[in-house]
Structure formats: C-alpha cells, structure tokens
N, C-alpha and C positions, 0 to 999 in steps of 0.2 A: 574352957567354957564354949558350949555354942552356941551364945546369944550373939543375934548379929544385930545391926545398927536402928533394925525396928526394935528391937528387946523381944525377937522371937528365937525360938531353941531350932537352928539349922545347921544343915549337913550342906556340904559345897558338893556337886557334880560339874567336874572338870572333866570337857570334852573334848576331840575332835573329830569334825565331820567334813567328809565328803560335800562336793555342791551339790551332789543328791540327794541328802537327806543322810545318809547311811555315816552314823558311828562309826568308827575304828577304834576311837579309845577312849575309854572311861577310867576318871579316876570318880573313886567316891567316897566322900565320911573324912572330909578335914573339915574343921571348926568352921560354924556361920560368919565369925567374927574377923579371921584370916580375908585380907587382900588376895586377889585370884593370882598376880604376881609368885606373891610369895608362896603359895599353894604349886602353882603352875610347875616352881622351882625346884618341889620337893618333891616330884614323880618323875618315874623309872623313865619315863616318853621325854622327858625333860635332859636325864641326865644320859638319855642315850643318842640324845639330839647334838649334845655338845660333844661328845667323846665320838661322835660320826658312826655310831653302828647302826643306824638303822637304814643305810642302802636307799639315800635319797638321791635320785638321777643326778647325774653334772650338769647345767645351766646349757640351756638351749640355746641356738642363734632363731629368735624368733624375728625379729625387723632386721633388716639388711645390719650386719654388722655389730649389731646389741644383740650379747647373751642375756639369758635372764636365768637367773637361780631358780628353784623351787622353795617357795615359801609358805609358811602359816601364814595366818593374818588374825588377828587379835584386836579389840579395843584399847583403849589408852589408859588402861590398868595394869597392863606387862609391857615388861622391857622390851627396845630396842634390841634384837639380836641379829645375826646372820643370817637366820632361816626363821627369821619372825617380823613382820613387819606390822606396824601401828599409826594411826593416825598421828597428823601434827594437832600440838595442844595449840590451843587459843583461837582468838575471835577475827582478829583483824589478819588474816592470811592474804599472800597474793592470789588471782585468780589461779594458777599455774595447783597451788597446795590444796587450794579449795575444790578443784576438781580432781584431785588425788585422793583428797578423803574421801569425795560421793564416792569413787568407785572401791574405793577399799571398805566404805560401810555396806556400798552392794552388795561385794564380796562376802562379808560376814554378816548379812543378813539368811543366807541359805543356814549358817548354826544357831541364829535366834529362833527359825524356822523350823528345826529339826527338835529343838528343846518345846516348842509348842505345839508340835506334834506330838510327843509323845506323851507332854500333859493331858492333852487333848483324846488321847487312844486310853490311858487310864485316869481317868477322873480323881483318881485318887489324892493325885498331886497338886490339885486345886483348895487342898482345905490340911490345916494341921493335922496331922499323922499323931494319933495316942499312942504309940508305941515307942519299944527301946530305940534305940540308934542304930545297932548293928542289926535288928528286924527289916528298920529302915531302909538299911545298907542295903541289905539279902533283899526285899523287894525293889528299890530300885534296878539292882544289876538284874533282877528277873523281868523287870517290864524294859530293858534294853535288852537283853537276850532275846527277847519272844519277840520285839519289833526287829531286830535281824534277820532273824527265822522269818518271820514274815515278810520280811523284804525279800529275801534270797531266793524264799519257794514261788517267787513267779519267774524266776528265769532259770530255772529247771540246773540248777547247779547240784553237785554231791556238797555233801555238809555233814564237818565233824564236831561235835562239840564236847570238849574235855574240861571236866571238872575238877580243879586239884582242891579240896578242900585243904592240904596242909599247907598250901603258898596262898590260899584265898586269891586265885588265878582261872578265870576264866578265859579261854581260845577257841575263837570260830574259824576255822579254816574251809576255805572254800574250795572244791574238789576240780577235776580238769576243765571244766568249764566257764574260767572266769574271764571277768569283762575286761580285768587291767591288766597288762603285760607290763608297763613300767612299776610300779608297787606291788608288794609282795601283799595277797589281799588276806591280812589276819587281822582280828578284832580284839585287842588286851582290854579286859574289864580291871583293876585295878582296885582294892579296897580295905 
C-alpha cells in the first residue's frame, strides 16, 4: 500500500545531494508507508556502500592528527553506520552533542534544500498527482533529469545521458570537464 501516516497515496524519493544542491542519486517509487531506514536499505547506493564498491576516498588527516572518514549524513530515521552519520536522540544532551547536531542538521539542510527546490522549479509537486505511480515515477526521474541538465549547462561541461529502459536506469555522466577530481561524477536515478 502507499498510504502514508497522513492516509495519503505516496511514493518515497530517496536521495543524495551534494552541498550544492545537485542530486547524484535518486531512488524512487517505494511505499509512502515504508520508514526511510528501511527504504534507504533496499537500494543498489545502499548495498554498494556496505560491500565498498563505490570508490569513497580513505579518511583525511584534516586537524592535526585526526583522520576523518567521508560520510553521509542523514536524520534520526536511519541507522547508525560507517559512512552514515545521525543525530543523537533525545532532549537533555551535553552541550558537547548538542552542538554536534546543530552542525550535522546544517549539514543536511543543503538536501531539505535541494528537495524544495526542485518542488519549487515544478509546481507540480505541491498538490496530489491524479495519475498512476509508475507516470509518477517517469515524471519525477524527468523533473530530476532536467534539473541536472540545467545545473550542468552553466559550467560548460560535455554531457551523456543514457536511457536503458530495460534496467529502468538512468546515467548522467559528465564529460572532461568536471568540477570533482575526488568522486567519480555520475548520477544513478534508480526506480
């Protein structure tokens, strides 16, 4: 079913973004009613996170002496992991944890950001959708596709975009002009 906790008929759009705004990975179209956890768990970004294929740099020496990992950052709906980090729960925290969260909510305010943008660029998203799920689906992954493209074509980069309809797999690869030398800068739409 995908009635969620309002008793309205929804799809999950499970992301991650850059602090710039820009998608890399969309999953989309599990159940309104699915915890983001358990959703989170059952995509390819997921299981390619734990099995180490997806070529995340080794932990910097950033302050004298402290390495630091390269991590997600998520709200207090998903696990604890290696390369996921979440706020502490509860109310009465030391000051030490309580300014660990401001900046870990900083941090994951650029993806609330990202998501309101792109409500924001299609109106659409603001009001019940009459249509099927999988229409749904196929318009979602096209108003993320088109805000890519648009993000891309102002820094004059080459851009491939491959359609596989039989893996329902879209890949934006960005041509020799990209901005990140440490990640590989490809976009999986997922759905």
């Amino acid at each position: 079913m995908n009635l969620n906790f309002k008793n309205y008929f929804s799809i999950i759009l499970m992301a991650i973004v850059y602090s710039d705004y820009e998608f890399i990975y969309v999953d989309i179209g599990a159940y309104g009613k699915d915890c983001d956890s358990a959703v989170f768990k059952e995509t390819v970004f997921w299981k390619l996170l734990e099995t180490n294929k997806l070529d995340i740099p080794h932990a910097e020496t950033v302050i004298t002496n402290l390495n630091l990992p390269y991590v997600l950052v998520g709200d207090e709906a998903f696990a604890l992991s290696t390369n996921l980090l979440r706020p502490y729960r509860g109310k009465n925290l030391c000051i030490k944890i309580r300014v660990f969260n401001y900046c870990l909510t900083r941090a994951r305010i650029y993806v609330e950001c990202a998501f309101g943008i792109l409500a924001n660029k299609w109106r659409v998203f603001h009001r019940p959708l009459n249509i099927s799920k999988e229409f749904a689906k196929d318009i979602v992954k096209a108003c993320v596709v088109i805000m890519l493209l648009y993000y891309y074509s102002g820094f004059g980069n080459c851009l491939a975009l491959i359609i596989s309809s039989e893996l329902d797999l879209f890949l934006i690869s960005v041509g020799p002009a990209t901005r990140r030398s440490l990640v590989t800068p490809e976009i999986f739409l997922y759905g």
